[in-house]
KEFIGU-328231 format. One record per residue (C-alpha): residue number from 1; residue in one letter; chain; x, y, z. Coordinates in Angstrom, 1 decimal, padded with zeros to 4 digits. Layout:
N
{NUM; a; A; {X; Y; Z}}
...
This chain:
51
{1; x; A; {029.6; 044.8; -112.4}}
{2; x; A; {032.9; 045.7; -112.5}}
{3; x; A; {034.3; 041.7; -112.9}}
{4; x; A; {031.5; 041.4; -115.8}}
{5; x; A; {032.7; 044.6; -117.9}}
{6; x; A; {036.1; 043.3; -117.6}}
{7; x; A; {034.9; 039.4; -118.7}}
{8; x; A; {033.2; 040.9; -121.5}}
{9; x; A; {036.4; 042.9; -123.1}}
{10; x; A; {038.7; 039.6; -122.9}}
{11; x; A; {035.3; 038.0; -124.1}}
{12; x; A; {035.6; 040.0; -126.9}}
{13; x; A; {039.1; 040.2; -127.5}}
{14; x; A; {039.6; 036.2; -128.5}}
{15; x; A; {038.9; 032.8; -128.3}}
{16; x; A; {040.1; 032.4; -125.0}}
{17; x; A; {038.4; 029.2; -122.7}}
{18; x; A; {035.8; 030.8; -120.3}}
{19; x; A; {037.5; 029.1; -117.3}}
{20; x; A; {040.0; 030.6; -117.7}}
{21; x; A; {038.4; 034.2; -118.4}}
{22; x; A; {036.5; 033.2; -114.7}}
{23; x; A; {039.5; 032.8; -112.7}}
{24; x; A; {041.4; 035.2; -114.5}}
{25; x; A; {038.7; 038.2; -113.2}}
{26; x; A; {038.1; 036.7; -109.7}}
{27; x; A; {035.4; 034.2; -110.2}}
{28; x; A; {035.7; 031.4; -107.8}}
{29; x; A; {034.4; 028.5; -110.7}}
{30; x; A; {033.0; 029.0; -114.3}}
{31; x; A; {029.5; 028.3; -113.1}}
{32; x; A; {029.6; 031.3; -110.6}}
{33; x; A; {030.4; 033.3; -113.8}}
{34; x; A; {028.6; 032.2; -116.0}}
{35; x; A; {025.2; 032.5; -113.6}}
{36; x; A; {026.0; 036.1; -112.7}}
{37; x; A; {027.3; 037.0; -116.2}}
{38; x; A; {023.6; 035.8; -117.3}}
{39; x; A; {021.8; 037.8; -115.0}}
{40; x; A; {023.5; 041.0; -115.3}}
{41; x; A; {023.5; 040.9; -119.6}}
{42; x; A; {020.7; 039.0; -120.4}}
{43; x; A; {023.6; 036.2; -122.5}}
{44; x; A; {025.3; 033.5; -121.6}}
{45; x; A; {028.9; 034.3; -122.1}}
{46; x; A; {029.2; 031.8; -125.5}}
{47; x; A; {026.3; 033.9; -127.0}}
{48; x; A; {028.0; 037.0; -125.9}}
{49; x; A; {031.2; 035.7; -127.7}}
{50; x; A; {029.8; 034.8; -131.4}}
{51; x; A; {028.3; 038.8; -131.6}}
């Protein structure tokens, strides 16, 4: 929960590529991410980005 609260303020902060974002929290590839970002807000990260 931790890696997904930090995800979500750089998420929120820019436009920054969601690869990037992954790696940059300890993800070991974007789909990792993205799946575990999914089931712990309910969004996919780009969803989560246009609020």
């Amino acid at each position: 929960m931790l890696k997904i609260k930090r995800t979500i303020g750089m998420i929120k902060s820019s436009q920054v590529d969601l690869s990037a974002v992954a790696y940059a929290c300890g993800f070991f590839d974007q789909s990792h991410f993205i799946r575990k970002f999914k089931s712990l807000t309910g969004f996919l990260p780009t969803q989560y980005q246009k609020f």
